[in-house]
Backbone atoms as SQL, in Angstrom:
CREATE TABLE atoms (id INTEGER PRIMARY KEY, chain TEXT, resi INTEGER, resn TEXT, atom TEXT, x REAL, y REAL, z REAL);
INSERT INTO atoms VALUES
  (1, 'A', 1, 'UNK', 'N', 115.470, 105.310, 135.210),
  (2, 'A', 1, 'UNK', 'CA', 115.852, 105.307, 133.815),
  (3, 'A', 1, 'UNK', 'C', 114.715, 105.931, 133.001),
  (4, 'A', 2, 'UNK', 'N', 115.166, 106.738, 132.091),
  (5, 'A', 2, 'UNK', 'CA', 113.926, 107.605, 131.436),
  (6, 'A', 2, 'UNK', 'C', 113.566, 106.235, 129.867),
  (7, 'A', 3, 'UNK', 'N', 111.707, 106.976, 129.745),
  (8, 'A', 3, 'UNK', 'CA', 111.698, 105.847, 128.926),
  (9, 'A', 3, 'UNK', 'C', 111.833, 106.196, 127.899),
  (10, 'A', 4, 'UNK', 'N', 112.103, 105.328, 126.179),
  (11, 'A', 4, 'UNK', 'CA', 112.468, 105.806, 125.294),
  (12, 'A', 4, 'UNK', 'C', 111.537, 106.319, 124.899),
  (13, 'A', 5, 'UNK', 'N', 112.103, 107.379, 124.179),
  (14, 'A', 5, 'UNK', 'CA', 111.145, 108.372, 123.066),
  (15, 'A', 5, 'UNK', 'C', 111.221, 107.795, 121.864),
  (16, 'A', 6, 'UNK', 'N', 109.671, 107.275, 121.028),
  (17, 'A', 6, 'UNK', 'CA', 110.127, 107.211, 119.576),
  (18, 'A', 6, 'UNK', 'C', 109.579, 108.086, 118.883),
  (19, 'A', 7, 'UNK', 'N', 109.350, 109.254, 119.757),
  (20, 'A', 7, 'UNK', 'CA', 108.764, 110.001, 118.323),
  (21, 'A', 7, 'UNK', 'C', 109.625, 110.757, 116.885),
  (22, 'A', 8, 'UNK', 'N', 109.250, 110.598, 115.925),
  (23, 'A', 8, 'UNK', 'CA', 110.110, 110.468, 114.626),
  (24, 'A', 8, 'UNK', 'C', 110.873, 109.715, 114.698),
  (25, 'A', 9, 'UNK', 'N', 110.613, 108.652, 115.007),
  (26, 'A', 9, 'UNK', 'CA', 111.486, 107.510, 114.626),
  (27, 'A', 9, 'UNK', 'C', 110.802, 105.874, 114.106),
  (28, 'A', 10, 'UNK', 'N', 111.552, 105.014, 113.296),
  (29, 'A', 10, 'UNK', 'CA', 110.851, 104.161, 112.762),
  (30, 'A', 10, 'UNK', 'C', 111.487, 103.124, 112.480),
  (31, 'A', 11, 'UNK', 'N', 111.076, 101.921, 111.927),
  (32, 'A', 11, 'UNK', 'CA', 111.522, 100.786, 111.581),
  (33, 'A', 11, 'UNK', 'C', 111.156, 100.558, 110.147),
  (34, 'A', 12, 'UNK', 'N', 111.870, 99.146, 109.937),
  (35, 'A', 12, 'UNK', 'CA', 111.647, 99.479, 108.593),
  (36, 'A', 12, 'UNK', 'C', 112.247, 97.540, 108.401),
  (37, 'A', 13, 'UNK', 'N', 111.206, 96.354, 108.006),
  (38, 'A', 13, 'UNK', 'CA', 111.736, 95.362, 107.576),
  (39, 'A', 13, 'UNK', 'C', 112.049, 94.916, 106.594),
  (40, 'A', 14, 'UNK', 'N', 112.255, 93.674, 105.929),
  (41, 'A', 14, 'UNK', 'CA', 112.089, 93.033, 104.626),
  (42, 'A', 14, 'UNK', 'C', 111.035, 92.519, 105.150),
  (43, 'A', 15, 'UNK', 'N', 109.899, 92.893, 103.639),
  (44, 'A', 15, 'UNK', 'CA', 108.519, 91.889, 103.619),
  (45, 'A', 15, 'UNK', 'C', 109.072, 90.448, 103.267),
  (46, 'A', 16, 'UNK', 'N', 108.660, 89.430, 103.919),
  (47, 'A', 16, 'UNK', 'CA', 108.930, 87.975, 103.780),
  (48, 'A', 16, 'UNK', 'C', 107.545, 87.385, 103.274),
  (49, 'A', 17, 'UNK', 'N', 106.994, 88.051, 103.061),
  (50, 'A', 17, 'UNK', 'CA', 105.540, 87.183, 102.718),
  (51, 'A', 17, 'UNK', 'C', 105.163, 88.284, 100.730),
  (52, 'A', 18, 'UNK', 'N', 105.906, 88.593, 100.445),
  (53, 'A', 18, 'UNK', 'CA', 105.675, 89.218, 99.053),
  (54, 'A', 18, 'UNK', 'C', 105.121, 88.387, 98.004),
  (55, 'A', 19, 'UNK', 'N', 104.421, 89.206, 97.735),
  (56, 'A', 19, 'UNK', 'CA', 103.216, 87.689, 96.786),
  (57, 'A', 19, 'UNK', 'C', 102.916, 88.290, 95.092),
  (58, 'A', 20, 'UNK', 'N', 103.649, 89.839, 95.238),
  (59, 'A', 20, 'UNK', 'CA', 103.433, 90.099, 93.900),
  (60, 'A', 20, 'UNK', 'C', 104.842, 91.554, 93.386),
  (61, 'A', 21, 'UNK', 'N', 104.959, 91.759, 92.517),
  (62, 'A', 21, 'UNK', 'CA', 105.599, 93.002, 92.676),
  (63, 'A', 21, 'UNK', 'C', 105.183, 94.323, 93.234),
  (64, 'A', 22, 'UNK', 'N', 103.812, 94.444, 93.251),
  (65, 'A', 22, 'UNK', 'CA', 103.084, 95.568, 93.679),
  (66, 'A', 22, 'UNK', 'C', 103.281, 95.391, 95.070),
  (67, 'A', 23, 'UNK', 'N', 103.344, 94.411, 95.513),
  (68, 'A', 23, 'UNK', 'CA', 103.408, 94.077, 97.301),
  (69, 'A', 23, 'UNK', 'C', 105.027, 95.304, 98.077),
  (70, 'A', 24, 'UNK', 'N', 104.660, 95.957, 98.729),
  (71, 'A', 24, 'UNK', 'CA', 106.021, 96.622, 99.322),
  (72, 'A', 24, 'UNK', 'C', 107.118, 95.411, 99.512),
  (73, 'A', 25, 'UNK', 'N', 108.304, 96.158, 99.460),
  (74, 'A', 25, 'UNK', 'CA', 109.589, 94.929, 99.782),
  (75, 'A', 25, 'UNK', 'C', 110.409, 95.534, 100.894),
  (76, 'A', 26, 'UNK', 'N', 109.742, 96.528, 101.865),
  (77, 'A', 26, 'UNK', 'CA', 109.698, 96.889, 103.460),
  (78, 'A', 26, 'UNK', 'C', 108.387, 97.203, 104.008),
  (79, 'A', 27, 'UNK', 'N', 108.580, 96.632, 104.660),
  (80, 'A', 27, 'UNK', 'CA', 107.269, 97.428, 105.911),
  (81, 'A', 27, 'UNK', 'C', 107.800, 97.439, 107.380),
  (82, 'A', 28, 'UNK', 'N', 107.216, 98.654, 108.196),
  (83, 'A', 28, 'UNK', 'CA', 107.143, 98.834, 109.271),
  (84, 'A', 28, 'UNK', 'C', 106.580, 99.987, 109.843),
  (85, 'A', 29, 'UNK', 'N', 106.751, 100.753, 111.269),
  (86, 'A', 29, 'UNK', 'CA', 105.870, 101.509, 111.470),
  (87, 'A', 29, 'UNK', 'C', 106.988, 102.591, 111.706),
  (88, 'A', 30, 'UNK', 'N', 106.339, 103.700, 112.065),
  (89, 'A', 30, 'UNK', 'CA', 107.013, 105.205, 112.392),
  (90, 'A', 30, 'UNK', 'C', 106.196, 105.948, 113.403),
  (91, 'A', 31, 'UNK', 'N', 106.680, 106.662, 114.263),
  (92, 'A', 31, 'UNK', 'CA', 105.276, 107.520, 115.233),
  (93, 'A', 31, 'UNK', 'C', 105.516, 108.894, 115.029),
  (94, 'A', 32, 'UNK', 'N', 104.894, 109.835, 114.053),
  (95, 'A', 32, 'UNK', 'CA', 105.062, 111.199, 114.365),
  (96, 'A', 32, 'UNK', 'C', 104.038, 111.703, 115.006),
  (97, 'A', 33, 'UNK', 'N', 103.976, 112.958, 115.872),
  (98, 'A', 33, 'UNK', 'CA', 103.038, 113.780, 116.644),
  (99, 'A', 33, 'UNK', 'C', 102.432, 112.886, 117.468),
  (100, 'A', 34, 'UNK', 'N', 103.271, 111.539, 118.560),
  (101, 'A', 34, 'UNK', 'CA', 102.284, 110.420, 119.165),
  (102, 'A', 34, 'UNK', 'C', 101.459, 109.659, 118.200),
  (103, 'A', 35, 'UNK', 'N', 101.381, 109.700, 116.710),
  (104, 'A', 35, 'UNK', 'CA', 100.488, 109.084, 116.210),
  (105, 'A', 35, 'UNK', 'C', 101.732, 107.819, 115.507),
  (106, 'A', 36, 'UNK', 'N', 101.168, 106.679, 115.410),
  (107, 'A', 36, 'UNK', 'CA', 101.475, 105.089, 114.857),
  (108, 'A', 36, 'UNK', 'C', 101.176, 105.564, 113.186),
  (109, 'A', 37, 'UNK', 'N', 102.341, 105.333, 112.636),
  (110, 'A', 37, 'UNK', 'CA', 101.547, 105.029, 110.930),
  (111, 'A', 37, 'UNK', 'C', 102.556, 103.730, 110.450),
  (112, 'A', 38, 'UNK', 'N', 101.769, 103.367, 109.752),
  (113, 'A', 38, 'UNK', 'CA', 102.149, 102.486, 108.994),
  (114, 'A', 38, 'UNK', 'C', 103.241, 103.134, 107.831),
  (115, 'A', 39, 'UNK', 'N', 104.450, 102.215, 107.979),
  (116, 'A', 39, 'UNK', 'CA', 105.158, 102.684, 106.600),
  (117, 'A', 39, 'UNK', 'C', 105.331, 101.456, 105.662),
  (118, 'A', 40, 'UNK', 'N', 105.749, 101.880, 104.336),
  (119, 'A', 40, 'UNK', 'CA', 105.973, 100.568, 103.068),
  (120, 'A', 40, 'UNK', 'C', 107.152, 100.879, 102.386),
  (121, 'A', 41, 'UNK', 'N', 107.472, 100.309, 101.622),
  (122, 'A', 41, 'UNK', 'CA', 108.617, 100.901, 100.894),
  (123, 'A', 41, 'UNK', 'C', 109.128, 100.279, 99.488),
  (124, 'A', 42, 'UNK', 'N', 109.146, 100.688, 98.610),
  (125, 'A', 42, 'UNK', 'CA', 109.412, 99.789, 97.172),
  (126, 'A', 42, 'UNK', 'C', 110.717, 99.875, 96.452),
  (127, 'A', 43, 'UNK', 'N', 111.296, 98.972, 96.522),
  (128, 'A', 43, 'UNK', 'CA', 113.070, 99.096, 95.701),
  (129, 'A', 43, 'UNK', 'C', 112.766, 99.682, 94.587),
  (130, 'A', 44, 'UNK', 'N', 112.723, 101.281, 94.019),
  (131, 'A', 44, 'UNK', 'CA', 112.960, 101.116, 92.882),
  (132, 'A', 44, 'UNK', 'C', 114.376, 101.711, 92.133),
  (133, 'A', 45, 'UNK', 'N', 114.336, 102.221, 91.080),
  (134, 'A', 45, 'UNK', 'CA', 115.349, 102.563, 90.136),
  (135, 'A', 45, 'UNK', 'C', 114.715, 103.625, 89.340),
  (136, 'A', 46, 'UNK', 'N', 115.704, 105.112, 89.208),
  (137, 'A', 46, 'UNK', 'CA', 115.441, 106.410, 88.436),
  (138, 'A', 46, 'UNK', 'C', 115.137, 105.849, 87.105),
  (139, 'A', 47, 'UNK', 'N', 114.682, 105.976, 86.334),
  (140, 'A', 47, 'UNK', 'CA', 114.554, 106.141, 84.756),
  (141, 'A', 47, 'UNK', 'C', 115.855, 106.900, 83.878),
  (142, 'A', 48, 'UNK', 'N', 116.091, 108.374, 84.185),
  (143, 'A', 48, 'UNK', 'CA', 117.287, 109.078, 84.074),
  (144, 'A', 48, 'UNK', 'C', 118.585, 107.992, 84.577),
  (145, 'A', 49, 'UNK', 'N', 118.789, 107.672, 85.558),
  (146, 'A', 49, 'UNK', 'CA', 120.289, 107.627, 86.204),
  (147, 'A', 49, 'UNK', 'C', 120.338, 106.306, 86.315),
  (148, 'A', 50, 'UNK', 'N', 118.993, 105.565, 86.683),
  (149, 'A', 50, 'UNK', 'CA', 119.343, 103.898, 86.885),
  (150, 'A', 50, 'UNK', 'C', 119.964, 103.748, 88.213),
  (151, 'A', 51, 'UNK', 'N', 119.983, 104.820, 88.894),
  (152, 'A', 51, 'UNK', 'CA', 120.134, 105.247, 90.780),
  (153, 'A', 51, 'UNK', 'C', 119.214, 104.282, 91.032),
  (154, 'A', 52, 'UNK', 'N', 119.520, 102.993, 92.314),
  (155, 'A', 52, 'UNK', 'CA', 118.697, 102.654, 93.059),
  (156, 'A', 52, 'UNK', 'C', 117.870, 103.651, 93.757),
  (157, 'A', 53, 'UNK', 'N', 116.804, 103.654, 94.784),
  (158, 'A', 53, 'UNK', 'CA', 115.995, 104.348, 95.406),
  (159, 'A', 53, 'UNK', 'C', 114.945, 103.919, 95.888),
  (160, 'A', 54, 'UNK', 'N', 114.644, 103.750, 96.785),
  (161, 'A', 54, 'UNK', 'CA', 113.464, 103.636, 97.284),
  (162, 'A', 54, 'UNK', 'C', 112.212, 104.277, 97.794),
  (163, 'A', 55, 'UNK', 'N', 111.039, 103.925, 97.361),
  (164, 'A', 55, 'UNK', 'CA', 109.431, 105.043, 96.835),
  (165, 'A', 55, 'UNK', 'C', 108.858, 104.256, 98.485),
  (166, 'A', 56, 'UNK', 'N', 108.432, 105.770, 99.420),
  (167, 'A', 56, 'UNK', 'CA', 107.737, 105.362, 100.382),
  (168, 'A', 56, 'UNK', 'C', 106.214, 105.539, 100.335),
  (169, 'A', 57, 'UNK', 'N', 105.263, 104.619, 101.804),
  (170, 'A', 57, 'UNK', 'CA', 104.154, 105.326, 101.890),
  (171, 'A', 57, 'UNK', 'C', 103.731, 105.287, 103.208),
  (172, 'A', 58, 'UNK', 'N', 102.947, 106.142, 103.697),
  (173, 'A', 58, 'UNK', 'CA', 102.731, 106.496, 104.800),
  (174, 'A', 58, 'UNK', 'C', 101.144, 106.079, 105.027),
  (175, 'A', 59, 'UNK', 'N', 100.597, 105.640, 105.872),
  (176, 'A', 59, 'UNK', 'CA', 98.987, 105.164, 106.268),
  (177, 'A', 59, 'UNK', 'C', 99.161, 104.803, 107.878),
  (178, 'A', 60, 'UNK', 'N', 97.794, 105.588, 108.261),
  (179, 'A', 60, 'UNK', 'CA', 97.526, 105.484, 109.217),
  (180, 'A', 60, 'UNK', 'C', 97.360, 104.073, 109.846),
  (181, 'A', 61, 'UNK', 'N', 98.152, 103.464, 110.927),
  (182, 'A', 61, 'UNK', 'CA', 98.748, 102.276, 111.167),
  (183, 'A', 61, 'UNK', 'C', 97.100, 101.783, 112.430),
  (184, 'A', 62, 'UNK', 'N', 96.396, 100.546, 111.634),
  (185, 'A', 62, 'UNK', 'CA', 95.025, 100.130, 112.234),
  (186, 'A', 62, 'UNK', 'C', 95.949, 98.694, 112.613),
  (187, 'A', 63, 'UNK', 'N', 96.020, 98.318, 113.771),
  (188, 'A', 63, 'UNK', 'CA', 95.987, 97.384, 114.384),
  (189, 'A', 63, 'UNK', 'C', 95.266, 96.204, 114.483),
  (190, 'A', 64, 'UNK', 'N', 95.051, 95.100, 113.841),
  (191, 'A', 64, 'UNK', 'CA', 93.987, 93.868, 113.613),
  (192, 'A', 64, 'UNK', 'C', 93.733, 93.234, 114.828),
  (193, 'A', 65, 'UNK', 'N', 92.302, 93.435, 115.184),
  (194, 'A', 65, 'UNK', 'CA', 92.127, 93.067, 116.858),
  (195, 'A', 65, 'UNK', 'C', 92.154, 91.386, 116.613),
  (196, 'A', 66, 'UNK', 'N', 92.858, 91.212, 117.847),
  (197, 'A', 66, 'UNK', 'CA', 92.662, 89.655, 117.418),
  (198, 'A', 66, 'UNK', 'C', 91.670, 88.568, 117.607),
  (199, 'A', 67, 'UNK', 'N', 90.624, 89.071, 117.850),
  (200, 'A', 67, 'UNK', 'CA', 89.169, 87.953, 117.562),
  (201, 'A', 67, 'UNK', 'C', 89.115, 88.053, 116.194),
  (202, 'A', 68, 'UNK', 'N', 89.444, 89.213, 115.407),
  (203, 'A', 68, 'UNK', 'CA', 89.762, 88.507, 114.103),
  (204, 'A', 68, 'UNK', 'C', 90.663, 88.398, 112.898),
  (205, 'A', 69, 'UNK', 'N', 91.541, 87.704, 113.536),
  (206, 'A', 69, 'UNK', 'CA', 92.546, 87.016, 112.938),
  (207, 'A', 69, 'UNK', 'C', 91.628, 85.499, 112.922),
  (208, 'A', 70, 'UNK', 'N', 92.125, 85.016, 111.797),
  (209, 'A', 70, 'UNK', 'CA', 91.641, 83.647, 111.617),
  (210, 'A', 70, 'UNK', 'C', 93.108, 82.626, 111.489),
  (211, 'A', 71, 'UNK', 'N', 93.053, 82.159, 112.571),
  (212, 'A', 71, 'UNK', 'CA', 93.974, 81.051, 113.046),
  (213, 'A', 71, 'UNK', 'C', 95.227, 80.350, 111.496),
  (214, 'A', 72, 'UNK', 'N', 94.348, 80.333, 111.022),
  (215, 'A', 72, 'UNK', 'CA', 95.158, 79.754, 109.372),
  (216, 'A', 72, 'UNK', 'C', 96.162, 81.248, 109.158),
  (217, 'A', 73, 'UNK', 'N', 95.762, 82.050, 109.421),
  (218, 'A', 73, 'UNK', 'CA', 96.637, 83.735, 109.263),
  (219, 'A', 73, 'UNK', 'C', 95.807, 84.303, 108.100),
  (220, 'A', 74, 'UNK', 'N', 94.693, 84.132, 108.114),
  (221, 'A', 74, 'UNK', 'CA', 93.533, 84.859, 106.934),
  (222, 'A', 74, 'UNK', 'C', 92.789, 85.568, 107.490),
  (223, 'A', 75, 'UNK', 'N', 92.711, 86.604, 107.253),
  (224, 'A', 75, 'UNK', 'CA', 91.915, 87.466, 108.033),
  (225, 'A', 75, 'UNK', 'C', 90.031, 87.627, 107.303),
  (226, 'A', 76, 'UNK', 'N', 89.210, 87.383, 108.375),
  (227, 'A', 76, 'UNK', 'CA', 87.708, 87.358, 108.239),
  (228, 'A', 76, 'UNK', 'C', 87.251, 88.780, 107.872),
  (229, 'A', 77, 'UNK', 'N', 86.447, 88.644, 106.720),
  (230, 'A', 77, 'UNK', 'CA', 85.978, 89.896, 106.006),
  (231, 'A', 77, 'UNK', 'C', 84.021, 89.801, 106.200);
């Protein structure tokens, strides 16, 4: 069985942990050229049309090693 390909392809959740409006209200990742990025995504609405729409962003997707994660889910700075 061949294995899947994800390149250009992506996910995309509801943030469940949103703590402000500025906070994205999707996240997930995407892989173009073999590379992992991070994606976000914000519900918004045109000004002109009042069209729903949604404003993306793209960042290079860093993985939090887990010696530091801090057990409570706070991450050590």
């Amino acid at each position: 069985m061949p294995e899947y390909d994800d390149e250009l392809r992506g996910v995309l959740f509801p943030e469940q942990e949103k703590k402000s409006d500025r906070h994205p209200d999707f996240t997930g990742k995407v892989t173009v050229d073999g590379v992992e990025y991070r994606i976000a995504a914000w519900k918004r609405r045109a000004k002109s049309t009042d069209k729903p729409f949604l404003s993306l962003t793209l960042s290079e997707y860093e993985a939090t090693p887990v010696e530091e994660i801090d057990p409570e889910g706070a991450l050590e700075i």
